[in-house]
C-alpha positions in Angstrom: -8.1 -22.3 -30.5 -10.3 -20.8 -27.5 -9.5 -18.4 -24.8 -9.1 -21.1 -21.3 -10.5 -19.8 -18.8 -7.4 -18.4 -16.4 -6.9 -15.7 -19.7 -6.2 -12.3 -18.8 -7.6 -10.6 -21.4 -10.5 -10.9 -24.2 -9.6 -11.2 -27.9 -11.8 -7.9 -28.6 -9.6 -5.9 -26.0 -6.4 -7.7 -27.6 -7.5 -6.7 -31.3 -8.4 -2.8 -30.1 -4.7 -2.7 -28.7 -3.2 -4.0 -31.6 -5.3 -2.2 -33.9 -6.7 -4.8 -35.8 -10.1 -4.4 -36.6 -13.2 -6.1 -35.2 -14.0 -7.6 -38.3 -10.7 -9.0 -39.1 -10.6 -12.7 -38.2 -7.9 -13.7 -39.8 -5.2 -14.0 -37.1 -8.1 -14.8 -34.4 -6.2 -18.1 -33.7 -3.2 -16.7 -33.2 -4.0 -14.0 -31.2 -5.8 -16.5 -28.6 -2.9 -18.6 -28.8 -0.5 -16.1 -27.5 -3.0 -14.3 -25.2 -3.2 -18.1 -23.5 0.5 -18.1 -23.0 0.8 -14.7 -21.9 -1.7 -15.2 -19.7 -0.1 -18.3 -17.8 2.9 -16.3 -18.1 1.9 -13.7 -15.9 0.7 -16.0 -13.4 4.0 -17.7 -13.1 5.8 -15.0 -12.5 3.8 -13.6 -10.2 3.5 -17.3 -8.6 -0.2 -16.8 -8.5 -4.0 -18.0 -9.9 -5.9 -14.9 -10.6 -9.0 -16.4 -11.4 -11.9 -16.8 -8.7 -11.6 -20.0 -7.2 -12.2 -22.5 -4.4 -8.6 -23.9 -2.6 -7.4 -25.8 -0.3 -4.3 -25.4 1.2 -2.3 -27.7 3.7 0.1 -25.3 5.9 2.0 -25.3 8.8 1.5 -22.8 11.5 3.0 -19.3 11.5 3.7 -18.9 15.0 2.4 -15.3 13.6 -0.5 -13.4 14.0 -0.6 -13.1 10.2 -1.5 -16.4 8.1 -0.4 -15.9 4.3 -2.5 -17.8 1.7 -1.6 -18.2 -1.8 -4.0 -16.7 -3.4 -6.0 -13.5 -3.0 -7.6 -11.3 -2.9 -9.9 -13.5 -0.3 -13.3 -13.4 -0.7 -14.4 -16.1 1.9 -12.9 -18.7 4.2 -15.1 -21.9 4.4 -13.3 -23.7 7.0 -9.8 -23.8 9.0 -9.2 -26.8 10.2 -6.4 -27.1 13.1 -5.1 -30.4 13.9 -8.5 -31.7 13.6 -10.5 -29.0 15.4 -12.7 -26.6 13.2 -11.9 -22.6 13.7 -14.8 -20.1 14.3 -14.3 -17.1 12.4 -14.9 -14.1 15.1 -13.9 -16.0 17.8 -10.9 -17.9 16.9 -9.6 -16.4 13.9 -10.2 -12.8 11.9 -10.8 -11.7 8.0 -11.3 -8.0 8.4 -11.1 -6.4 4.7 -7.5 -5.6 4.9 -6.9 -8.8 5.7 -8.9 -10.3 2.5 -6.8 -7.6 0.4 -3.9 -9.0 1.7 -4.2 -13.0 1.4 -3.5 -13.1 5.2 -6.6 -14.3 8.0 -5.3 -12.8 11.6 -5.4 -14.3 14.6 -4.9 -12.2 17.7 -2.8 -15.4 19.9 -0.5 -16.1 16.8 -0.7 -18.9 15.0 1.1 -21.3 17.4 2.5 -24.9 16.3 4.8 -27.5 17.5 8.5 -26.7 16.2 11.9 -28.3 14.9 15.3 -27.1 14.6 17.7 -27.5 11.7 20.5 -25.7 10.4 24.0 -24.5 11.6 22.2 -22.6 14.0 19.5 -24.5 14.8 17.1 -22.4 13.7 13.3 -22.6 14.0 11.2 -24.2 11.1 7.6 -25.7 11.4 7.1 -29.1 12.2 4.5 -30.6 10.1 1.3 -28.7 7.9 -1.3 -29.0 10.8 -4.0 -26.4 9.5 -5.9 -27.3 6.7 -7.2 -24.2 5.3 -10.8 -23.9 2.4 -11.5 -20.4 1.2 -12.6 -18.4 -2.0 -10.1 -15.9 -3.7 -9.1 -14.7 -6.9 -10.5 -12.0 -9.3 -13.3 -12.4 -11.7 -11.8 -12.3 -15.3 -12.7 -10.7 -18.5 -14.5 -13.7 -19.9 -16.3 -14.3 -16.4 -20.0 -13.0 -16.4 -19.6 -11.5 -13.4 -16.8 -9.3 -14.1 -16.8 -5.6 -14.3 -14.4 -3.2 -15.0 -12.9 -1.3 -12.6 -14.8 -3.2 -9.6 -13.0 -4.0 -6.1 -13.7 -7.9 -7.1 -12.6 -8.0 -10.6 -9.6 -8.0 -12.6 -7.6 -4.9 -12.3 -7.6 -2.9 -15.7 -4.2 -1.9 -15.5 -3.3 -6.2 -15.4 -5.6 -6.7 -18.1 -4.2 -3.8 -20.0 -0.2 -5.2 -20.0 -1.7 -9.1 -20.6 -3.1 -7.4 -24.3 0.1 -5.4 -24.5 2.1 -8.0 -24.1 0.1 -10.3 -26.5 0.3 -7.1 -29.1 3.6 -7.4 -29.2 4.2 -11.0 -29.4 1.6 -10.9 -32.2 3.6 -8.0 -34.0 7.2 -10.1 -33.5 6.1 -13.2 -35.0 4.6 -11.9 -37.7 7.7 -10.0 -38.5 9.9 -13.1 -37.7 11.8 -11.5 -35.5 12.6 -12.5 -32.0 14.4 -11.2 -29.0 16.4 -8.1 -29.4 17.5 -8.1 -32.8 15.8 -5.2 -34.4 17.7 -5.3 -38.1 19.7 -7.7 -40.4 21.3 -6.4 -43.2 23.3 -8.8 -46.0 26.6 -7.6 -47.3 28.9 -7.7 -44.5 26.1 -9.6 -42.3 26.1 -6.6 -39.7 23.3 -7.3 -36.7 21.1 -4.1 -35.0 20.1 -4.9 -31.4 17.2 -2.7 -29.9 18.7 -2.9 -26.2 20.8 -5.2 -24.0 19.6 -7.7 -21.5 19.5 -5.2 -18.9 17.4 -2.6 -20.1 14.8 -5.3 -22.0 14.2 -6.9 -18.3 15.0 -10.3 -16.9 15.1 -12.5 -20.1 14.8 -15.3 -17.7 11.6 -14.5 -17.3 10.6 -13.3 -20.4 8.9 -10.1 -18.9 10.0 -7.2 -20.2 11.1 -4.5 -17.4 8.1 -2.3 -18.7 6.0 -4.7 -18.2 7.3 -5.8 -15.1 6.7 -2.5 -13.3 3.5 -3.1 -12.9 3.1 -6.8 -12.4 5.5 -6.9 -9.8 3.1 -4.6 -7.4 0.8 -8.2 -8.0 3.7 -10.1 -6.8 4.4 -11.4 -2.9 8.0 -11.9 -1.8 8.7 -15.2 -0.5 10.8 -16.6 2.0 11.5 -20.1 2.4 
């Protein structure tokens, strides 16, 4: 097993965590196993790539002055295409920094399209994806050469920090056998010892503990469709 390259995390960062030592390869496998799925974890539930990337996207217009992209933090747009006529950055459209930080490129006339109506109420809904939107966003990763720890472009620690934490702990329960909340078993009257209930672990739909979740969710955006 090998890290992929969307992981959150680096096995040496993962073993210091867990406190197994460097030279200890024994559970190697396993721990880049689970620090895979934790990593694509995290992703889904924040509905996002972290990694430094090249997209393409296929949206409608806003009809705001705020465009959202998927994925950010935005490094670069390479092109906006609207209804076939290429955008000038500057002239047609903005990407000030707080707009990279934000996923969003500004335009100061809104982003105007044609409209429909649908609904009880008839209420307004874009038309058709008319903007064809390249750019560069994402975070370099632990395992990227260019990453560094703690800079504007990279990873933020504290992600990277709950990724091996979470791993740690998944690495801890299976060794144990023991999953979910059941903390103790004892035989003679088969009596059960739960650590918590659903609400207090966090949203077991999810699988993302509520501890964990206090800080993922500030890499979160709230969608409405």
């Amino acid at each position: 097993m090998a890290l992929i390259d969307k992981a959150l995390t680096t096995l040496a960062d993962t073993k210091a965590i867990a406190g197994i030592p460097a030279t200890d390869t024994t559970s190697d496998a396993l721990l880049e196993l689970l620090i895979n799925n934790t990593s694509l974890s995290i992703a889904g539930y924040c509905s996002r790539i972290f990694k430094r990337g090249t997209y393409t996207e296929f949206i409608p217009a806003s009809n705001r002055q705020a465009l959202l992209l998927q994925q950010w933090p935005i490094a670069s747009v390479s092109s906006i295409v609207d209804d076939g006529t290429t955008m000038v950055l500057n002239t047609d459209y903005r990407l000030d920094a707080q707009d990279k930080a934000q996923g969003q490129v500004y335009r100061e006339n809104g982003w105007n399209g044609k409209w429909l109506v649908s609904g009880l109420t008839s209420d307004a809904r874009a038309s058709s994806r008319i903007l064809t939107v390249t750019y560069i966003a994402g975070f370099y990763l632990p395992g990227d050469a260019l990453y560094v720890a703690g800079a504007d472009d990279s990873l933020p620690m504290d992600l990277g920090m709950v990724c091996a934490q979470m791993v740690a702990e998944s690495y801890y329960t299976t060794k144990r056998g023991a999953y979910g909340n059941l903390k103790s078993l004892s035989e003679g009257g088969l009596s059960y010892g739960w650590g918590a209930d659903s609400a207090s672990y966090g949203n077991l739909a999810t699988g993302i503990q509520d501890k964990y979740a206090v800080v993922l969710n500030r890499f979160r955006r709230a969608v409405f469709a």
